[in-house]
C-alpha positions as CSV (number, residue, x, y, z in Angstrom):
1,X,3.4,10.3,-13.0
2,X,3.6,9.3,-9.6
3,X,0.6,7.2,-8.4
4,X,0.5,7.4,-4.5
5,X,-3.2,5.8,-3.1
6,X,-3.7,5.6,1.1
7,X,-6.0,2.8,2.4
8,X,-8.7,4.9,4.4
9,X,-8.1,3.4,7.7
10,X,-4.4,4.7,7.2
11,X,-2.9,0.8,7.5
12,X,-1.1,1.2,4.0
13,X,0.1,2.5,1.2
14,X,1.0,1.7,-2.7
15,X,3.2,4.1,-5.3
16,X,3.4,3.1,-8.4
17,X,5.2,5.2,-11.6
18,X,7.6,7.5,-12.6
19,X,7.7,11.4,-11.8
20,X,8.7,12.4,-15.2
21,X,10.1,15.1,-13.9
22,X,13.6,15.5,-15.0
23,X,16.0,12.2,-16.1
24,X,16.9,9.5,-13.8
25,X,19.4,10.5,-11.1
26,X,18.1,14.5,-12.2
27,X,14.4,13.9,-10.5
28,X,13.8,16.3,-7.5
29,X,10.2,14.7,-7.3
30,X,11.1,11.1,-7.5
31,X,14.0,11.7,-5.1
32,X,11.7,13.4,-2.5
33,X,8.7,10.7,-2.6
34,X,11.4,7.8,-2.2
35,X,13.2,9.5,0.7
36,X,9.5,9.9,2.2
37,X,9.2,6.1,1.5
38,X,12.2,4.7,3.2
39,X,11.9,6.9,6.0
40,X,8.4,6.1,6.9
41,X,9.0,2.2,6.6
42,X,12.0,2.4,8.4
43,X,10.5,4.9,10.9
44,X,7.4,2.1,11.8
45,X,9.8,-0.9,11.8
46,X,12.0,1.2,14.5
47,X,8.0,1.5,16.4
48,X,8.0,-1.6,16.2
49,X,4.9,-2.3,13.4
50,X,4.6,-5.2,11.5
51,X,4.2,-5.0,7.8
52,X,4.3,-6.8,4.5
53,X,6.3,-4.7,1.7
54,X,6.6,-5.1,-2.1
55,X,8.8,-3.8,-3.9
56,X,9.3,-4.0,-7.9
57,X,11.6,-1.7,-8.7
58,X,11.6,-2.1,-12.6
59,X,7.8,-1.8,-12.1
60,X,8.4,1.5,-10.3
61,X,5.9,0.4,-7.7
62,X,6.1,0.0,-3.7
63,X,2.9,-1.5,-1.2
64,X,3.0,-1.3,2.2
65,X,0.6,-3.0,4.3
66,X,0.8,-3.1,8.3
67,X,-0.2,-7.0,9.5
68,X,-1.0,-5.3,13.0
69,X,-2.2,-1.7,14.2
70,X,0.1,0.0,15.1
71,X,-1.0,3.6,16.5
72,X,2.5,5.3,16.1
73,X,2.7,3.6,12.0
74,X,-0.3,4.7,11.3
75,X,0.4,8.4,12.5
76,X,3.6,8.3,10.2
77,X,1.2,7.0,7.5
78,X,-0.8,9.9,7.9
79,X,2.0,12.5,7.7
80,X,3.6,10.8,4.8
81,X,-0.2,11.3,2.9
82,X,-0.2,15.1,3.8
83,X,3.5,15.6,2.2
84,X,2.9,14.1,-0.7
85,X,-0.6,16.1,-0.8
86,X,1.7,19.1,-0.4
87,X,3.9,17.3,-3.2
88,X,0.8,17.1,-5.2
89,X,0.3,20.5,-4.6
90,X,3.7,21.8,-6.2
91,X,3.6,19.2,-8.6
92,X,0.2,18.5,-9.9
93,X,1.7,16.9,-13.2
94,X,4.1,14.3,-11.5
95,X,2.6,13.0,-8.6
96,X,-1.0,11.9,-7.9
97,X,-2.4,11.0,-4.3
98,X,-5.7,9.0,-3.8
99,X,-7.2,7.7,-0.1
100,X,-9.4,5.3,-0.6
């Protein structure tokens, strides 16, 4: 399962595990949280925000954590909880979503 959790002032985010839903390169839920992922990171760096990422990827695990507010990160931040909500949703035993 995939463990998403939100900080409540929507300055960050960890994911941590695996889907489970199909095998590797098969996973229609995996594939769709890590495409949410990149795009949001990428999509606040382009902003202009200022974060600190860690990535283990044989972990399975991602943390995001903006070093500055950023008003237009934190909006992405917000949509990228509601989509996985709606992920959560469809997929209630693969993905898991938490704000703090």
């Amino acid at each position: 399962m995939i463990r998403a959790e939100f900080a409540k002032d929507m300055t960050g985010f960890s994911l941590a595990g695996h889907a489970g839903f199909a095998d590797a390169g098969a996973d229609i839920v995996c594939a769709a949280v890590s495409a949410m992922a990149n795009l949001v990171c990428n999509a606040a760096e382009a902003f202009g925000a200022k974060a600190e990422v860690l990535a283990d990827e044989a972990g399975a695990a991602l943390s995001y954590r903006l070093t500055d507010r950023c008003a237009e990160a934190e909006t992405l931040l917000r949509a990228f909880c509601a989509e996985l909500r709606s992920l959560e949703e469809q997929y209630p035993e693969n993905v898991r979503v938490r704000c703090r």
